[in-house]
Predicted model as a PDB file, atoms N, CA, C, CB and O in Angstrom, pLDDT in the B-factor column:
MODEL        1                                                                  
ATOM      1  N   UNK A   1      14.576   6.374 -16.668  1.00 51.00           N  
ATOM      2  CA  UNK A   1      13.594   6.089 -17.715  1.00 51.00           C  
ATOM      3  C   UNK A   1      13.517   4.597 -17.986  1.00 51.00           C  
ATOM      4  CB  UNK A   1      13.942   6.841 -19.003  1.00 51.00           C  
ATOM      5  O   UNK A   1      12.359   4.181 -18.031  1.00 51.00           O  
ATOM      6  N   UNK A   2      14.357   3.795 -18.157  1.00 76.00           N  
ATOM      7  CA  UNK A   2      14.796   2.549 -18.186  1.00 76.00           C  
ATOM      8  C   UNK A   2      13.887   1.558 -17.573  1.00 76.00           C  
ATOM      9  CB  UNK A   2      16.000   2.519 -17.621  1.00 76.00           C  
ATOM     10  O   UNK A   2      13.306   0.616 -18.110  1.00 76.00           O  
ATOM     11  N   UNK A   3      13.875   2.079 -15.949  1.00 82.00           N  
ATOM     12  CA  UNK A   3      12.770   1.580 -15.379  1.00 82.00           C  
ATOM     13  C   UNK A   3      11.331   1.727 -14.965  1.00 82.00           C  
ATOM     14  CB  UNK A   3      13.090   1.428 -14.766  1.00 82.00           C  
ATOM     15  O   UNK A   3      10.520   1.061 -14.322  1.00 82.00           O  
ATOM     16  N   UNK A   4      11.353   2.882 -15.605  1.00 90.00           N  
ATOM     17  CA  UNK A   4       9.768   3.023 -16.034  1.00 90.00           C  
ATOM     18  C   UNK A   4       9.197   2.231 -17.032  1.00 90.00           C  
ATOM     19  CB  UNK A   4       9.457   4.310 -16.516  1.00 90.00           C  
ATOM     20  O   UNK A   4       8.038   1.815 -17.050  1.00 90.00           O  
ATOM     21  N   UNK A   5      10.039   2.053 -17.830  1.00 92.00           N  
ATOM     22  CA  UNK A   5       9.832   1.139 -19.064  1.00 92.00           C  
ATOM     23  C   UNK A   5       9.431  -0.705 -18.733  1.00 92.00           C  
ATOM     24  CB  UNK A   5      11.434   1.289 -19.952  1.00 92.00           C  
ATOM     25  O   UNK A   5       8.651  -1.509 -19.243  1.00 92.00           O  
ATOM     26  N   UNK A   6      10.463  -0.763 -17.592  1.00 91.00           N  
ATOM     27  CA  UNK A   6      10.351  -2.307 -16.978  1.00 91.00           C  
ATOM     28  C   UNK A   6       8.742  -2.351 -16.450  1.00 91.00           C  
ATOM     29  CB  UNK A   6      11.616  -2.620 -15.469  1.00 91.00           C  
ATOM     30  O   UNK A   6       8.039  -3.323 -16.729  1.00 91.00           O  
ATOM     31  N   UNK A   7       8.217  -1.197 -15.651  1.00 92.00           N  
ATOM     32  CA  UNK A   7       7.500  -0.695 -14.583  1.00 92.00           C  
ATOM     33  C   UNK A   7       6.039  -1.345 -15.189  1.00 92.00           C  
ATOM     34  CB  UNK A   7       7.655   1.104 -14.347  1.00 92.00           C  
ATOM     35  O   UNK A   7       5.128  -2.065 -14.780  1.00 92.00           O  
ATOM     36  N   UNK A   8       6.534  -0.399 -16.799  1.00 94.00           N  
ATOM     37  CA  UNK A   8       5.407  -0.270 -17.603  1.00 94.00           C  
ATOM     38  C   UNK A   8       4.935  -1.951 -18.382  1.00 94.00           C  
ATOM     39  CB  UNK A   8       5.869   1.002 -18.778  1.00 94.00           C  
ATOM     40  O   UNK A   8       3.812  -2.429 -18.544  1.00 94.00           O  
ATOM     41  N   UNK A   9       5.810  -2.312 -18.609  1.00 94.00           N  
ATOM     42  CA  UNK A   9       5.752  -3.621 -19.473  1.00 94.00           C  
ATOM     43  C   UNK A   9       5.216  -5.191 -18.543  1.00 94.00           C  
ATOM     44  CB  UNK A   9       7.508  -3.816 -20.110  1.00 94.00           C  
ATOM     45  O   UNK A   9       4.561  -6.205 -18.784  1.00 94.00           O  
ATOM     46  N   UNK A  10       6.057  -4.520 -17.272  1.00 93.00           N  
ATOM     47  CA  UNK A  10       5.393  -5.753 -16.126  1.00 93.00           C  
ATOM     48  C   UNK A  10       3.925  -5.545 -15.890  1.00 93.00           C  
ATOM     49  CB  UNK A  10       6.119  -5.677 -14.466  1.00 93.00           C  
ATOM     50  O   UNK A  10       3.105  -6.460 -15.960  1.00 93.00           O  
ATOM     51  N   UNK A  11       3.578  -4.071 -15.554  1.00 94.00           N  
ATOM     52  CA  UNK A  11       2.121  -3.560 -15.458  1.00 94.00           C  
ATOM     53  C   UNK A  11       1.133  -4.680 -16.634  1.00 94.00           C  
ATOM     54  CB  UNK A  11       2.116  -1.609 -16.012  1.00 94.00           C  
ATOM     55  O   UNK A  11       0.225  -5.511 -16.602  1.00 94.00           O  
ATOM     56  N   UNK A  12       2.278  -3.838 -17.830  1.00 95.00           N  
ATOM     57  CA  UNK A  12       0.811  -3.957 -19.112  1.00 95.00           C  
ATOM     58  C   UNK A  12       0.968  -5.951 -18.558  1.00 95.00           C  
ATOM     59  CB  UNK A  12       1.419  -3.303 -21.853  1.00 95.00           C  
ATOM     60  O   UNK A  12       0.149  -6.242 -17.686  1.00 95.00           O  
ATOM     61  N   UNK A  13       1.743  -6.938 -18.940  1.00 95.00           N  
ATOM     62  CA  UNK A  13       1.968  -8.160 -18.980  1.00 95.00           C  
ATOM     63  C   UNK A  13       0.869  -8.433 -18.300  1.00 95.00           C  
ATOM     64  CB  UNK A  13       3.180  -8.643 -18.553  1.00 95.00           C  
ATOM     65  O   UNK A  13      -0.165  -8.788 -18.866  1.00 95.00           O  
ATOM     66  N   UNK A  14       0.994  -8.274 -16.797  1.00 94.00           N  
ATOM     67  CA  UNK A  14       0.447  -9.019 -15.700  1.00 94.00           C  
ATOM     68  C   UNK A  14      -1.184  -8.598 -15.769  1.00 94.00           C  
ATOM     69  CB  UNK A  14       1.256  -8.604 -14.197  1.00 94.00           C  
ATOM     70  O   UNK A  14      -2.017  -9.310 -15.208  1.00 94.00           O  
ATOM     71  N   UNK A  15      -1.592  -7.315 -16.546  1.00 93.00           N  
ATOM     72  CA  UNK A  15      -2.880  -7.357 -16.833  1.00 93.00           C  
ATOM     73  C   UNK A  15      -3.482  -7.574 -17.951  1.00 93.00           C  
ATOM     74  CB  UNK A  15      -3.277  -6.525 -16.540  1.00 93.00           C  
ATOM     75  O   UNK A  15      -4.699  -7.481 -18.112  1.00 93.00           O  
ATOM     76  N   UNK A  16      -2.339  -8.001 -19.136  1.00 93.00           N  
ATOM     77  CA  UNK A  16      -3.259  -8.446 -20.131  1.00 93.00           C  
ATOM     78  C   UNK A  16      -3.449  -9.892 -19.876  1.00 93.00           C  
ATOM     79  CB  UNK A  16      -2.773  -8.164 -21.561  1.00 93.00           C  
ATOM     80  O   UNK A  16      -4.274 -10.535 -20.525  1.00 93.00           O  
ATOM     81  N   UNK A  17      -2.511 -10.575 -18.697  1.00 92.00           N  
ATOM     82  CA  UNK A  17      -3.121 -12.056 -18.381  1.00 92.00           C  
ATOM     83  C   UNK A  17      -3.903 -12.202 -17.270  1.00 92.00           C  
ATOM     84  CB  UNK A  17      -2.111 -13.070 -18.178  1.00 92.00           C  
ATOM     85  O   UNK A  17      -3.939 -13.250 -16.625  1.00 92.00           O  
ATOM     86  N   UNK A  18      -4.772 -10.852 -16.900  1.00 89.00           N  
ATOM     87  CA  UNK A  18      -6.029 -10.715 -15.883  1.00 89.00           C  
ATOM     88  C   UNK A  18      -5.230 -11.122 -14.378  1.00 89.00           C  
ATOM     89  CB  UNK A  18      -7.537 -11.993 -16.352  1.00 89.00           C  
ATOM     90  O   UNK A  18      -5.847 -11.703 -13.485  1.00 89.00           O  
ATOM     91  N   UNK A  19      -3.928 -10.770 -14.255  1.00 91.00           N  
ATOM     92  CA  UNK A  19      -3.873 -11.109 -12.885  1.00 91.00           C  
ATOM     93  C   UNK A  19      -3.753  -9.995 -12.218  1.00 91.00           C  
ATOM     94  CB  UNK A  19      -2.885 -11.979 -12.527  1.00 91.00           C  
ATOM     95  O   UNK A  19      -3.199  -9.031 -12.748  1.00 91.00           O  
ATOM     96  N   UNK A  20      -4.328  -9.921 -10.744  1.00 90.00           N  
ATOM     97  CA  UNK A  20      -4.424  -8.451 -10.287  1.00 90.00           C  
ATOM     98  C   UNK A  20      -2.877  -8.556  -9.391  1.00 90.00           C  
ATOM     99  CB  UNK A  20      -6.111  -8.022  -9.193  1.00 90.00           C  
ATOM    100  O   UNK A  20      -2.128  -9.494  -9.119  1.00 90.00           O  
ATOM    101  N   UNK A  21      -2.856  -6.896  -9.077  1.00 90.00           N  
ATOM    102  CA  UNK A  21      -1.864  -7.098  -8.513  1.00 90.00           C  
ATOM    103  C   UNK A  21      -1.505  -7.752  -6.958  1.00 90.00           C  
ATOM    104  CB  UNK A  21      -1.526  -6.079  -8.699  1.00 90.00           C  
ATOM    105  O   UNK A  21      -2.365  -8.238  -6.224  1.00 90.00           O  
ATOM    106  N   UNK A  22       0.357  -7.627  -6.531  1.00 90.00           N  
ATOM    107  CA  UNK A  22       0.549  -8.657  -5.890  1.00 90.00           C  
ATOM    108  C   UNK A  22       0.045  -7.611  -4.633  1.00 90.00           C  
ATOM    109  CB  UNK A  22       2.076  -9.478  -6.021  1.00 90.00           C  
ATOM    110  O   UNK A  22      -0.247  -6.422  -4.761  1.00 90.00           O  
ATOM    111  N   UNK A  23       0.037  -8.169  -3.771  1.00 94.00           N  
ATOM    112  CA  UNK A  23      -0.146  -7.609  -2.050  1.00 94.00           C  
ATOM    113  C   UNK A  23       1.222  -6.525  -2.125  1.00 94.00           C  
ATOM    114  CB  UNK A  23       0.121  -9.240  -0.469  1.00 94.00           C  
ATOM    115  O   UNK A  23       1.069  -5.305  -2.064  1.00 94.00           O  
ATOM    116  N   UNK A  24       2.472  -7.136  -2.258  1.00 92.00           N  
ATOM    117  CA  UNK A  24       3.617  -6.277  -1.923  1.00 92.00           C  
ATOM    118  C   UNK A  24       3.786  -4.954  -3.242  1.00 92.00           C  
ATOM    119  CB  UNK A  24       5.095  -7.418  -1.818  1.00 92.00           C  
ATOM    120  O   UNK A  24       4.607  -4.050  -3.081  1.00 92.00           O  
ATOM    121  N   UNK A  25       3.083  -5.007  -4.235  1.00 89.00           N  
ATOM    122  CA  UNK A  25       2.578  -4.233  -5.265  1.00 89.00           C  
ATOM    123  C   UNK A  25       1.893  -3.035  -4.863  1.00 89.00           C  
ATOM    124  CB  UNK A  25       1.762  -4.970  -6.024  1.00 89.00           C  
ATOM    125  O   UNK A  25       2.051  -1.862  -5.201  1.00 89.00           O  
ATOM    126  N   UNK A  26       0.844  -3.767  -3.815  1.00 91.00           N  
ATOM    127  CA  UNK A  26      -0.107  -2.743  -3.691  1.00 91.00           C  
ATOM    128  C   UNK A  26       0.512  -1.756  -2.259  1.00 91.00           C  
ATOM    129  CB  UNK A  26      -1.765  -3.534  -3.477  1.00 91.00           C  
ATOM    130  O   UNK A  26       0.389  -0.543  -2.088  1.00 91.00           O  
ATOM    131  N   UNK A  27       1.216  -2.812  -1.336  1.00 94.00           N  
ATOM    132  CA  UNK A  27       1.753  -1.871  -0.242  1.00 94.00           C  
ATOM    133  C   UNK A  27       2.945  -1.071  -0.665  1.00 94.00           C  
ATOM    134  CB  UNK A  27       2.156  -2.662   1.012  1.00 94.00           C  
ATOM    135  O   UNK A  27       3.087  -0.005  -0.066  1.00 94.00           O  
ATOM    136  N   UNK A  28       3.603  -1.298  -1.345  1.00 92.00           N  
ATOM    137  CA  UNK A  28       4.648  -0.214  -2.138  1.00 92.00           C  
ATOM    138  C   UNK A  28       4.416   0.940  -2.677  1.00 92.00           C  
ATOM    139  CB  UNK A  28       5.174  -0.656  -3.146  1.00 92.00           C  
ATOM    140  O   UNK A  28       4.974   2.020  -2.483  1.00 92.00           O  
ATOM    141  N   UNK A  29       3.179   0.526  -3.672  1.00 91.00           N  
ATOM    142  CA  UNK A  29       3.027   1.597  -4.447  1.00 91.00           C  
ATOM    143  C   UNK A  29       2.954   3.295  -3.996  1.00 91.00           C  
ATOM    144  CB  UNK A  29       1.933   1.214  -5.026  1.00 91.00           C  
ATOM    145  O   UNK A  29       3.181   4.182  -4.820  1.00 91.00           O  
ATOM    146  N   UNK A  30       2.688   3.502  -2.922  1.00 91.00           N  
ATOM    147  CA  UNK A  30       2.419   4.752  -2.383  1.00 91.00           C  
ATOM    148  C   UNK A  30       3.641   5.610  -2.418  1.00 91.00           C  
ATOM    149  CB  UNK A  30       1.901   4.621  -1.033  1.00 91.00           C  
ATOM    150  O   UNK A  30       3.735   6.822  -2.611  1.00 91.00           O  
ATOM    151  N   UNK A  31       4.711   4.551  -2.149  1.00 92.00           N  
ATOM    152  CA  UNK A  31       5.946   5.265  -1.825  1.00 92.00           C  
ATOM    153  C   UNK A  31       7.228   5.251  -3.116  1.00 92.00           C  
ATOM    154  CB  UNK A  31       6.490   4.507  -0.400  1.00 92.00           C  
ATOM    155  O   UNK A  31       8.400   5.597  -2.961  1.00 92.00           O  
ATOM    156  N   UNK A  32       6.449   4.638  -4.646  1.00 91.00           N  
ATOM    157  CA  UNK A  32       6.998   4.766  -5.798  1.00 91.00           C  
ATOM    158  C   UNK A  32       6.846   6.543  -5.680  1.00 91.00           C  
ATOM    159  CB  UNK A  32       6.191   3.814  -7.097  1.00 91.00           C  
ATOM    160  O   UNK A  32       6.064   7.347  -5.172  1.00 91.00           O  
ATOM    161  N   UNK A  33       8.519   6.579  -6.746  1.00 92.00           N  
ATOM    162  CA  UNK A  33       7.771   8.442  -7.430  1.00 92.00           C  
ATOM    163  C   UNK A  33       6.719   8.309  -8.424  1.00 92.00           C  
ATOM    164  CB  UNK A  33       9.047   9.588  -8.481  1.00 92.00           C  
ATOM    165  O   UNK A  33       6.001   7.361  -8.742  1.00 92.00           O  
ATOM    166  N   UNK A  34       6.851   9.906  -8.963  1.00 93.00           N  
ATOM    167  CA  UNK A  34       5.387  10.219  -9.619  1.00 93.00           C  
ATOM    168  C   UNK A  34       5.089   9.049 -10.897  1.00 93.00           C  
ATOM    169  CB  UNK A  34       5.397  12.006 -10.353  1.00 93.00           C  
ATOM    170  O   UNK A  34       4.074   8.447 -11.250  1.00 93.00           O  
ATOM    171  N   UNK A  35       6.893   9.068 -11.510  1.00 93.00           N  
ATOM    172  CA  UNK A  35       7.076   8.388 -12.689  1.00 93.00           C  
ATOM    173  C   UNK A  35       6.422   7.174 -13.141  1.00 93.00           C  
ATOM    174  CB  UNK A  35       8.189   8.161 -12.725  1.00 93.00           C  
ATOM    175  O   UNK A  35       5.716   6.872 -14.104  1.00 93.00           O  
ATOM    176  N   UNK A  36       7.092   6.328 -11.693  1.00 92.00           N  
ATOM    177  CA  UNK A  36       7.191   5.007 -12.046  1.00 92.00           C  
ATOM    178  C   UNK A  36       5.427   4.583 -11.471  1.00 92.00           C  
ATOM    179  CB  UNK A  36       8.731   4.156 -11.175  1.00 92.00           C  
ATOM    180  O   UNK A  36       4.899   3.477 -11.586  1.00 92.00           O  
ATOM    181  N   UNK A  37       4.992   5.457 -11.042  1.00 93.00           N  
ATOM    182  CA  UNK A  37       3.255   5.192 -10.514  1.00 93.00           C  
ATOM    183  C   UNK A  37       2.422   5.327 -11.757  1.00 93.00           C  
ATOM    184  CB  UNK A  37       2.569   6.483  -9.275  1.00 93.00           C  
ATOM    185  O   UNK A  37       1.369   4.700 -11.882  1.00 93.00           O  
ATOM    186  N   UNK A  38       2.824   6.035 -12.559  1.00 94.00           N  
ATOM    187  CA  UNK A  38       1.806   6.988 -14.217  1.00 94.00           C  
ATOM    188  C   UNK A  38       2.699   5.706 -14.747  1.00 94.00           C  
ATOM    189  CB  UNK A  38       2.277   9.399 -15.138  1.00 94.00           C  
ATOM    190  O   UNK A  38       1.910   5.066 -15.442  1.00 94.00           O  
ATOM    191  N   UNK A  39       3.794   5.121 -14.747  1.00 95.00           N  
ATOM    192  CA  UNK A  39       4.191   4.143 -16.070  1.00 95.00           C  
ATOM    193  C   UNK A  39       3.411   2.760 -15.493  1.00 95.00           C  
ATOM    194  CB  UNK A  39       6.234   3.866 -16.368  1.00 95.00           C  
ATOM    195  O   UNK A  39       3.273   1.869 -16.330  1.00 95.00           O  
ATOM    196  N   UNK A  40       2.815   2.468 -13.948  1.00 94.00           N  
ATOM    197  CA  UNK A  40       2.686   1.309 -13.969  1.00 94.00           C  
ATOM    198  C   UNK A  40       1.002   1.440 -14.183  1.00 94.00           C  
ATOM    199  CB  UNK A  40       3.377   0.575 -12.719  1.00 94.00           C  
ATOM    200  O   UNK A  40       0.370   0.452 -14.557  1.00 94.00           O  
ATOM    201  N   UNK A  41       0.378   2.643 -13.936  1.00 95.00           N  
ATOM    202  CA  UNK A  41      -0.996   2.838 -14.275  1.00 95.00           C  
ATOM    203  C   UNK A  41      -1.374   2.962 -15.735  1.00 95.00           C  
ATOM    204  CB  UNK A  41      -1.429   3.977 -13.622  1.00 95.00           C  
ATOM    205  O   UNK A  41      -2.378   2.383 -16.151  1.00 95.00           O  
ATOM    206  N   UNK A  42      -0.776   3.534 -16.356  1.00 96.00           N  
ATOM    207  CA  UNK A  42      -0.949   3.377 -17.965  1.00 96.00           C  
ATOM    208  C   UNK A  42      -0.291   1.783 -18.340  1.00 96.00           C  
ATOM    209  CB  UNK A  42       0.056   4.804 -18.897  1.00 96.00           C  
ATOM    210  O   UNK A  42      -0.527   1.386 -19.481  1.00 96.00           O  
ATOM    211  N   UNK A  43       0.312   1.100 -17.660  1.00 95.00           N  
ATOM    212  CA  UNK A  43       0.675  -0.543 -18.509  1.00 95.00           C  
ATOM    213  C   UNK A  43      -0.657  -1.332 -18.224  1.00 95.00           C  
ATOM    214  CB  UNK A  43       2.264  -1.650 -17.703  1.00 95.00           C  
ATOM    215  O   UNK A  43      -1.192  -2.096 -19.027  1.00 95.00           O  
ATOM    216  N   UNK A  44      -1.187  -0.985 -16.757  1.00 94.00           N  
ATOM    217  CA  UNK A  44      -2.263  -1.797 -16.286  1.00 94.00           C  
ATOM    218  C   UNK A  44      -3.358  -1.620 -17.575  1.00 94.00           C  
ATOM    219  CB  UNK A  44      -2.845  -1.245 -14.694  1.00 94.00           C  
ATOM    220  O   UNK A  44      -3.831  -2.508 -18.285  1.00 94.00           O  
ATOM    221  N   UNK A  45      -3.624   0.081 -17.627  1.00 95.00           N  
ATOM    222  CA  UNK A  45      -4.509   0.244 -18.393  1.00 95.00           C  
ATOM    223  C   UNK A  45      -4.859  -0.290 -19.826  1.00 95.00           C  
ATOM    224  CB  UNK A  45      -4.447   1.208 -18.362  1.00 95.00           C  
ATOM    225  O   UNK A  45      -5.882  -0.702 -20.374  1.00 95.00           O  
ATOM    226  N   UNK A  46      -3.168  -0.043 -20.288  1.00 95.00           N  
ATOM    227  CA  UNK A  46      -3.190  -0.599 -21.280  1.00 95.00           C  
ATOM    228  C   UNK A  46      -3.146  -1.912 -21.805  1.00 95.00           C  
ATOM    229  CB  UNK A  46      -2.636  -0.174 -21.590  1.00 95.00           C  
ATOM    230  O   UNK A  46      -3.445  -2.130 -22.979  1.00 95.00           O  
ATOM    231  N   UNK A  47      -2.738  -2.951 -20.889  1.00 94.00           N  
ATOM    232  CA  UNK A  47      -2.882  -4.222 -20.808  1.00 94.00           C  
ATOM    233  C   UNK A  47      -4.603  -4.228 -20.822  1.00 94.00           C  
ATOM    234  CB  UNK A  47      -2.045  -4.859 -19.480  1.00 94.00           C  
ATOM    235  O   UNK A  47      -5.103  -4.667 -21.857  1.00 94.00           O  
ATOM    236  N   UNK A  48      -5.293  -3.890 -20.024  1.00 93.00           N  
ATOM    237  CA  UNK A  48      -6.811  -4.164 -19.900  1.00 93.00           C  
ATOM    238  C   UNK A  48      -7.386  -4.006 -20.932  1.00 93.00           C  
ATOM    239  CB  UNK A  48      -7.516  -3.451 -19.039  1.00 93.00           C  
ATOM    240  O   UNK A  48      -8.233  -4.842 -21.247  1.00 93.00           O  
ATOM    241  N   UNK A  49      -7.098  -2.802 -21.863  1.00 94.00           N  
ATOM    242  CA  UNK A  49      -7.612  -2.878 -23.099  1.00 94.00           C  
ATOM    243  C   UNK A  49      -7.068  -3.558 -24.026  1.00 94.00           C  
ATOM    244  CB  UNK A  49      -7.750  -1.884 -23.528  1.00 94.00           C  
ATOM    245  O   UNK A  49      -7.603  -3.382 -25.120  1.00 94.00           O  
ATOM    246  N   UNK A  50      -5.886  -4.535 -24.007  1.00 94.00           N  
ATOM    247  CA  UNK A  50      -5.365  -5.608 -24.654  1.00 94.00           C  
ATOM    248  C   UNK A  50      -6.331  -6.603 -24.413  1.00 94.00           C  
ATOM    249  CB  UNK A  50      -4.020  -5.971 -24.245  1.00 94.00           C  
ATOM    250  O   UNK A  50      -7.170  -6.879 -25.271  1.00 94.00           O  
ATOM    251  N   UNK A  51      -6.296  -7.049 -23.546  1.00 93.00           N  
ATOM    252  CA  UNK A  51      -7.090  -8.208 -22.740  1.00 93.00           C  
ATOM    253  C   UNK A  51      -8.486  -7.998 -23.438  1.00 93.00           C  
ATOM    254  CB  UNK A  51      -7.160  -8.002 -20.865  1.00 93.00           C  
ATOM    255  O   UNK A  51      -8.960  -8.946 -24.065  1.00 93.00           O  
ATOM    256  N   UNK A  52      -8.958  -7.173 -23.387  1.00 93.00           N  
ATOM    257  CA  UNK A  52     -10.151  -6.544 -24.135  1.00 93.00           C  
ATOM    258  C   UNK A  52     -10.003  -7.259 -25.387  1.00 93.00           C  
ATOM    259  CB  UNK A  52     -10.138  -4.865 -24.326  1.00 93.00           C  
ATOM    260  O   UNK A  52     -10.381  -8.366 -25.771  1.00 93.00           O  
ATOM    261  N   UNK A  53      -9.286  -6.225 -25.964  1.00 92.00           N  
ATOM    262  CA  UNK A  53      -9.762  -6.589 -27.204  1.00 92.00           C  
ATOM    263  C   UNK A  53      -9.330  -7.986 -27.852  1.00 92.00           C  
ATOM    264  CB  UNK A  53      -9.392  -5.548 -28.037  1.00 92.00           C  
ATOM    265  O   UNK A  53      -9.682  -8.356 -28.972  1.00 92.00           O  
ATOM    266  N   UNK A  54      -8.533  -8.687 -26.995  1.00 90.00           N  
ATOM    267  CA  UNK A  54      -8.373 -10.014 -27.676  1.00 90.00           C  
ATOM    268  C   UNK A  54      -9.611 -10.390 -27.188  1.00 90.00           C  
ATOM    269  CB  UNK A  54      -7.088 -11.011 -27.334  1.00 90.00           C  
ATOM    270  O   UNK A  54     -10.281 -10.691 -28.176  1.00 90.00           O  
ATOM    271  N   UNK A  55     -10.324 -10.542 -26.089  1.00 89.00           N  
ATOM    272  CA  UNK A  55     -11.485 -10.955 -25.972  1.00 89.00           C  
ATOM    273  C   UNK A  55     -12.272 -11.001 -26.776  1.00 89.00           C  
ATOM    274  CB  UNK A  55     -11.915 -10.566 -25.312  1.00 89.00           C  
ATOM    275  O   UNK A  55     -12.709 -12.070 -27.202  1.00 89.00           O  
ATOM    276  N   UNK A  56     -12.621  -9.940 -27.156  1.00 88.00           N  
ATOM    277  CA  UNK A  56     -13.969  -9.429 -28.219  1.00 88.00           C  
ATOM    278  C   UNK A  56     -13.293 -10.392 -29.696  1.00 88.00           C  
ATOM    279  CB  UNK A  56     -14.063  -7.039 -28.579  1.00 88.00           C  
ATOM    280  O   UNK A  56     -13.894 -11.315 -30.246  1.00 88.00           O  
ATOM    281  N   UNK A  57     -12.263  -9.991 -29.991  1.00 85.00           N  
ATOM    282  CA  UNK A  57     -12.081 -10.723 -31.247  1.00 85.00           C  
ATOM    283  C   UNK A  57     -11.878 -12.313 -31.225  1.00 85.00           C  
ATOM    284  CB  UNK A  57     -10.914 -10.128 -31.889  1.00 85.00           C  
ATOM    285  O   UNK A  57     -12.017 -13.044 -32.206  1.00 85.00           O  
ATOM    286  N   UNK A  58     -11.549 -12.690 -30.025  1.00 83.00           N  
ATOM    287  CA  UNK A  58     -11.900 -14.059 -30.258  1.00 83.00           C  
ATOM    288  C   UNK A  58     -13.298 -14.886 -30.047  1.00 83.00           C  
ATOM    289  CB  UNK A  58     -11.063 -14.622 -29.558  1.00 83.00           C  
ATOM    290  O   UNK A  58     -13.473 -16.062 -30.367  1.00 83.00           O  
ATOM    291  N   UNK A  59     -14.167 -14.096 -29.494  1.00 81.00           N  
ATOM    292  CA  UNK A  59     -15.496 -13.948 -29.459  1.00 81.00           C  
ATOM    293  C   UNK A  59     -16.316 -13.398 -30.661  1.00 81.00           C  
ATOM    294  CB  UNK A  59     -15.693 -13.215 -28.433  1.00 81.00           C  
ATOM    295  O   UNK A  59     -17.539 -13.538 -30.640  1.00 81.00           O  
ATOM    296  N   UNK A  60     -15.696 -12.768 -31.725  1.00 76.00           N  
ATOM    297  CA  UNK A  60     -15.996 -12.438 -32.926  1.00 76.00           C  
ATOM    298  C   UNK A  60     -15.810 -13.491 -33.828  1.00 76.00           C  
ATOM    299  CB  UNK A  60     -15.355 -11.394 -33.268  1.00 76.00           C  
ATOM    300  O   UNK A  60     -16.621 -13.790 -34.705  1.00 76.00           O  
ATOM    301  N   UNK A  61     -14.673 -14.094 -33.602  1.00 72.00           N  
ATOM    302  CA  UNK A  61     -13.846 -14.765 -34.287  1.00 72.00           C  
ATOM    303  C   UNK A  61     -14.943 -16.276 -34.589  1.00 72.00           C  
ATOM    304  CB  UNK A  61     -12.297 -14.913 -33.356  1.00 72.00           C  
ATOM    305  O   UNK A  61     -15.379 -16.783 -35.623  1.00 72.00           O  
ATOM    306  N   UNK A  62     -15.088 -16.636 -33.044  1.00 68.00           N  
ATOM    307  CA  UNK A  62     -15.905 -18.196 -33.072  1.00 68.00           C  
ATOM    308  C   UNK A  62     -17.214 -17.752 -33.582  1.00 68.00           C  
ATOM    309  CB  UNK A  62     -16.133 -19.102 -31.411  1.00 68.00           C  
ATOM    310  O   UNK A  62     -17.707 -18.475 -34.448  1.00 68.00           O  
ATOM    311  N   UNK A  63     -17.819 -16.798 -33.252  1.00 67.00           N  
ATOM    312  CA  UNK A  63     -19.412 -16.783 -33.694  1.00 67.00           C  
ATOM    313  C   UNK A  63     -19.582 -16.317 -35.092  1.00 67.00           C  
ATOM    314  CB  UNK A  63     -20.332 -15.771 -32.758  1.00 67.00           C  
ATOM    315  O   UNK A  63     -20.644 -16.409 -35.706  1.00 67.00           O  
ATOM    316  N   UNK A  64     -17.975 -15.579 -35.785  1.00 60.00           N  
ATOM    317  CA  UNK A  64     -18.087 -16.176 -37.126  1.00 60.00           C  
ATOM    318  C   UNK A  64     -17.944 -17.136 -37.904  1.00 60.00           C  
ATOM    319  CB  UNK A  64     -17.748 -15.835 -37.578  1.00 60.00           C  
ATOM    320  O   UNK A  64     -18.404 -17.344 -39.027  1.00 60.00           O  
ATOM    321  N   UNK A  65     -17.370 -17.638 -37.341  1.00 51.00           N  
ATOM    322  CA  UNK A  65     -17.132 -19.515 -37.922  1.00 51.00           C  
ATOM    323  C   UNK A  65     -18.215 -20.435 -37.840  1.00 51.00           C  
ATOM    324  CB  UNK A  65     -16.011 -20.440 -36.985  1.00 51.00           C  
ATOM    325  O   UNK A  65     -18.440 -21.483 -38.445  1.00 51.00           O  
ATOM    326  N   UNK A  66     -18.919 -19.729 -36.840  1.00 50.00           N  
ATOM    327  CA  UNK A  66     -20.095 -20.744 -36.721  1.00 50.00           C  
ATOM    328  C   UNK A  66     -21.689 -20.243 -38.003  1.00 50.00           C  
ATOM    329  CB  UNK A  66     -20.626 -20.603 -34.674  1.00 50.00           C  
ATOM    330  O   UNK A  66     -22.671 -20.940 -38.260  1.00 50.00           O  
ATOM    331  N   UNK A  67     -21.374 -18.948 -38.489  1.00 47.00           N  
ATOM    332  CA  UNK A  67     -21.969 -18.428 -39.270  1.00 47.00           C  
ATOM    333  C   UNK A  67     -21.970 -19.455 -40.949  1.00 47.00           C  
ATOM    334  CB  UNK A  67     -21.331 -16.997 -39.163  1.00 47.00           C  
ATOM    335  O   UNK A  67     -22.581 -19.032 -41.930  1.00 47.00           O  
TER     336      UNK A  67                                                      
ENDMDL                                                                          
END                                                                             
């Protein structure tokens, strides 16, 4: 579990700072178990909707200031 947790947190990290994944990321992945594949697909995911929404709110943020 431990390292699903790592799995998950590197996932979410590396996509809430928009970087895609590495080459040796992507040739591995097939041969992760079920676990650690669902913890690194839900960090991605969930990083993206981080990334998101800081977007939008800092895009909220300036075009209210300028109001």
């Amino acid at each position: 579990m431990g390292g699903n947790k790592i799995v998950y947190k590197q996932a979410f990290e590396q996509a809430r700072s928009g970087k895609p994944r590495t080459l040796l990321q992507r040739l591995l992945f097939p041969f992760q178990d079920h676990y650690t594949q669902a913890s690194r697909v839900q960090g991605e995911q969930d990083g993206a909707a981080a990334r998101l929404l800081a977007t939008a709110a800092m895009g909220s943020a300036s075009t209210g200031a300028a109001s």
